[in-house]
KEZAGU-497761 format. One record per residue: y, x, z of N, C-alpha, C, O in turn; residue number from 0. Coordinates in steps of 0.05 Angstrom, whole numbers, plus 5000, padded with zeros to 4 digits. Example, Ala and Ser with C-alpha at 12.3 -4.5 7.8 and 13.67 -1.06 7.14 Angstrom:
# residues 2
PT, 4886, 5264, 5156, 4910, 5246, 5156, 4934, 5264, 5156, 4934, 5285, 5169, 0
PT, 4955, 5257, 5142, 4979, 5273, 5143, 5001, 5258, 5157, 5023, 5268, 5161, 1
//
This chain:
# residues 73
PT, 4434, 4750, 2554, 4429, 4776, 2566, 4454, 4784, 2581, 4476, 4784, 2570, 0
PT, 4452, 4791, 2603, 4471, 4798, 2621, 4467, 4830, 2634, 4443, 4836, 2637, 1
PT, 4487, 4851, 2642, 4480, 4875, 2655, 4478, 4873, 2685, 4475, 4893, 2699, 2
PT, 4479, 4846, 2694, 4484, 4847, 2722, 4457, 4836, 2729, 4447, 4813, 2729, 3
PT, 4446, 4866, 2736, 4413, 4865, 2744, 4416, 4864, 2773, 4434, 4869, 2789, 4
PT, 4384, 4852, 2775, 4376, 4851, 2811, 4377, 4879, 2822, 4370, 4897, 2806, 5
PT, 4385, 4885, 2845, 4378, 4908, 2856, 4338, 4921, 2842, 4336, 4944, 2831, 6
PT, 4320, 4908, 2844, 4294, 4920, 2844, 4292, 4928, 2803, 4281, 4947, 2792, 7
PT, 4309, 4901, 2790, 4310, 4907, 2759, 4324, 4930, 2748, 4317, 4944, 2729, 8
PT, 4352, 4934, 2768, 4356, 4965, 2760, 4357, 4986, 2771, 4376, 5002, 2770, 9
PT, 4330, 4987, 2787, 4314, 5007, 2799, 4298, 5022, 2776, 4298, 5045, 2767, 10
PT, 4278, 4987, 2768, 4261, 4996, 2755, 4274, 5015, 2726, 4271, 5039, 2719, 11
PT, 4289, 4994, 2714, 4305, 5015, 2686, 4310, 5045, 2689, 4301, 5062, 2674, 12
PT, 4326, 5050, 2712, 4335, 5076, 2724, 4320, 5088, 2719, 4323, 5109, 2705, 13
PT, 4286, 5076, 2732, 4260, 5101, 2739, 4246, 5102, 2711, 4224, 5113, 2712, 14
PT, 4252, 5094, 2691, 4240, 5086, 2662, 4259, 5111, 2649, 4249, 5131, 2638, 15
PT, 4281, 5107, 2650, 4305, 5125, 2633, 4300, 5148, 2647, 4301, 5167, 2631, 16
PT, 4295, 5159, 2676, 4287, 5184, 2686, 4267, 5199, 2674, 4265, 5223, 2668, 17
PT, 4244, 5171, 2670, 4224, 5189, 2670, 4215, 5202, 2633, 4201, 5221, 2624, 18
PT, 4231, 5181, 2622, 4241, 5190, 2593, 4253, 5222, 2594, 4245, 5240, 2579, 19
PT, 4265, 5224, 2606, 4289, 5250, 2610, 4269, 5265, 2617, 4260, 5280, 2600, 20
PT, 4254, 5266, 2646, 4244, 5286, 2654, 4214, 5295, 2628, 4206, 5317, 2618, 21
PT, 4207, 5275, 2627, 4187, 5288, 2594, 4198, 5310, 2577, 4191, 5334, 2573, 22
PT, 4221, 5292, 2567, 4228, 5311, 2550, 4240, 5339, 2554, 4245, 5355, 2536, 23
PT, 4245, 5345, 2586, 4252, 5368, 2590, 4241, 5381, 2615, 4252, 5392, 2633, 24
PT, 4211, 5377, 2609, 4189, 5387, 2625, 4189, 5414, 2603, 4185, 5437, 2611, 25
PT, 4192, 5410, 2585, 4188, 5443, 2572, 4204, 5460, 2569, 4200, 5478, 2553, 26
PT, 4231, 5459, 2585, 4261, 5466, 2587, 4256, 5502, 2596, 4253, 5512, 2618, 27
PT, 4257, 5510, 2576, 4247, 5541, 2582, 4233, 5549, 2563, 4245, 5565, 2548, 28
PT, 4207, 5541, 2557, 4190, 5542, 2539, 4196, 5546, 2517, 4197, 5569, 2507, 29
PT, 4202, 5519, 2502, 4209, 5515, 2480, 4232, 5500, 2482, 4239, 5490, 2503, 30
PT, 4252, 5498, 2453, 4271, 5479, 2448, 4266, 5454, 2445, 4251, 5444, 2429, 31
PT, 4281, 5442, 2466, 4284, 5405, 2458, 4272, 5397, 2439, 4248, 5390, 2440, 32
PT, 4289, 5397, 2414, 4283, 5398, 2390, 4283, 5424, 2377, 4304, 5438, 2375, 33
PT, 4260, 5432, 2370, 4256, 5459, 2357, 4264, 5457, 2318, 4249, 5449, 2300, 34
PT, 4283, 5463, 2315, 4289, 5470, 2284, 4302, 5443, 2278, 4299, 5432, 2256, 35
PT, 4315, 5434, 2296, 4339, 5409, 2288, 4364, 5432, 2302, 4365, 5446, 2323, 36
PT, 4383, 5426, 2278, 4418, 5426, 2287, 4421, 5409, 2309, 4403, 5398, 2321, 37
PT, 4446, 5408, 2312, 4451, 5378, 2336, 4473, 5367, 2314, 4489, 5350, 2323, 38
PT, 4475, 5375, 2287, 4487, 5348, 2271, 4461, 5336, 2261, 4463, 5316, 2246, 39
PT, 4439, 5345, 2266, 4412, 5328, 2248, 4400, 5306, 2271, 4389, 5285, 2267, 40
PT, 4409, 5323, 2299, 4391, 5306, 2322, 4422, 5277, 2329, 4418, 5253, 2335, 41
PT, 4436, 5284, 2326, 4451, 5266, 2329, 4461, 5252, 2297, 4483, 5241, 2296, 42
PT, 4447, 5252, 2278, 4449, 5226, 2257, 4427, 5222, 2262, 4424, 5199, 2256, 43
PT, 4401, 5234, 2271, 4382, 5218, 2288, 4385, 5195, 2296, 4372, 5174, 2292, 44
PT, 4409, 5201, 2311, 4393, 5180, 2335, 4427, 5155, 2328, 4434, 5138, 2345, 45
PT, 4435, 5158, 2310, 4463, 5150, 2309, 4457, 5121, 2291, 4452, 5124, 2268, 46
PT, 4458, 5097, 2300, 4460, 5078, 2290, 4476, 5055, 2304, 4486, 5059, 2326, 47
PT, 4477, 5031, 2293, 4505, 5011, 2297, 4491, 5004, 2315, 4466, 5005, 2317, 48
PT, 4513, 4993, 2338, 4507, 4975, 2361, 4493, 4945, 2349, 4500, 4932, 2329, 49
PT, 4474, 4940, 2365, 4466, 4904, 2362, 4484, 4895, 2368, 4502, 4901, 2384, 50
PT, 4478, 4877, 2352, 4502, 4856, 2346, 4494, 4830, 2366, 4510, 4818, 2380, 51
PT, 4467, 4824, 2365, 4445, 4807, 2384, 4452, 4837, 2403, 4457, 4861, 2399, 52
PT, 4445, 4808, 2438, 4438, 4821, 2458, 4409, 4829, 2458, 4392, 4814, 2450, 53
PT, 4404, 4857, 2470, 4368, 4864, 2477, 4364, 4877, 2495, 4379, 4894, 2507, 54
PT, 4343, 4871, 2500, 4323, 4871, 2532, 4326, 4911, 2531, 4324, 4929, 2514, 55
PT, 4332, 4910, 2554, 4348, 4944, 2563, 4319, 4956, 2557, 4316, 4975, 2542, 56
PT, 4299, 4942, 2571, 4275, 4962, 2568, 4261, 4969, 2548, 4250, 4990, 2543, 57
PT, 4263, 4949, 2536, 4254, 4954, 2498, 4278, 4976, 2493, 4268, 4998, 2489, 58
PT, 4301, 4976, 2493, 4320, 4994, 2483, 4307, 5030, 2494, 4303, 5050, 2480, 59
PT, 4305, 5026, 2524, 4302, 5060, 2527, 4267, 5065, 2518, 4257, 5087, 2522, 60
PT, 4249, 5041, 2505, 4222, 5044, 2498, 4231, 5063, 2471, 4223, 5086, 2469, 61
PT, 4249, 5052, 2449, 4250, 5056, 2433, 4269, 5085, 2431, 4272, 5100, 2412, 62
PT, 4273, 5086, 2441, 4297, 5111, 2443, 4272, 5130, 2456, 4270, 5153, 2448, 63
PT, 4261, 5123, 2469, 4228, 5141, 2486, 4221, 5158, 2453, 4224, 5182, 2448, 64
PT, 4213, 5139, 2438, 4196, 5140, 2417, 4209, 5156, 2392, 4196, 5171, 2377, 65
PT, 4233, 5150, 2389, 4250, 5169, 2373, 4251, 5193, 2380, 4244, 5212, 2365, 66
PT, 4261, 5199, 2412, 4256, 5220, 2427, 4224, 5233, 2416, 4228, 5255, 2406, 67
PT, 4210, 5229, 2415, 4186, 5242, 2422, 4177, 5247, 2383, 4162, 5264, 2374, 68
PT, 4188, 5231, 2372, 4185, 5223, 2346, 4198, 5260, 2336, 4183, 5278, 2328, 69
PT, 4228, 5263, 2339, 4235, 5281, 2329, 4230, 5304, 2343, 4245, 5323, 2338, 70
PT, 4211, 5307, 2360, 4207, 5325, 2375, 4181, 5338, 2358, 4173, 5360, 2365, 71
PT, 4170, 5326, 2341, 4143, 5332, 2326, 4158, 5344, 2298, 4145, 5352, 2279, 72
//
């Protein structure tokens, strides 16, 4: 696994990690991010060890999608 993507491969990531972001703060006004989390609860959330194995970027912001949306419930 290498970070040195094609121009069109880290397009696509970019527009994957945006569109992560922009979800989660389509309700930026509304309601809180996380409604009834501290930010020491949302950050041991999301706080775990680096892989040690290399992994596929897009699985990584899939899963980080899913946590995201996970503690948002």
């Amino acid at each position: 696994m290498t970070l040195d993507f094609q121009s069109e491969q880290l397009r696509d990531l970019l527009y994957q990690a945006s569109d992560i972001v922009v979800r989660l703060y389509a309700d930026i006004g509304k309601k809180p991010i996380y409604h009834g989390k501290s930010p020491s609860e949302v950050r041991d959330y999301f706080e775990e060890p680096l892989p040690v194995e290399p992994q596929d970027v897009s699985s990584l912001l899939e899963r980080w999608r899913t946590k995201s949306l996970r503690l948002r419930h």
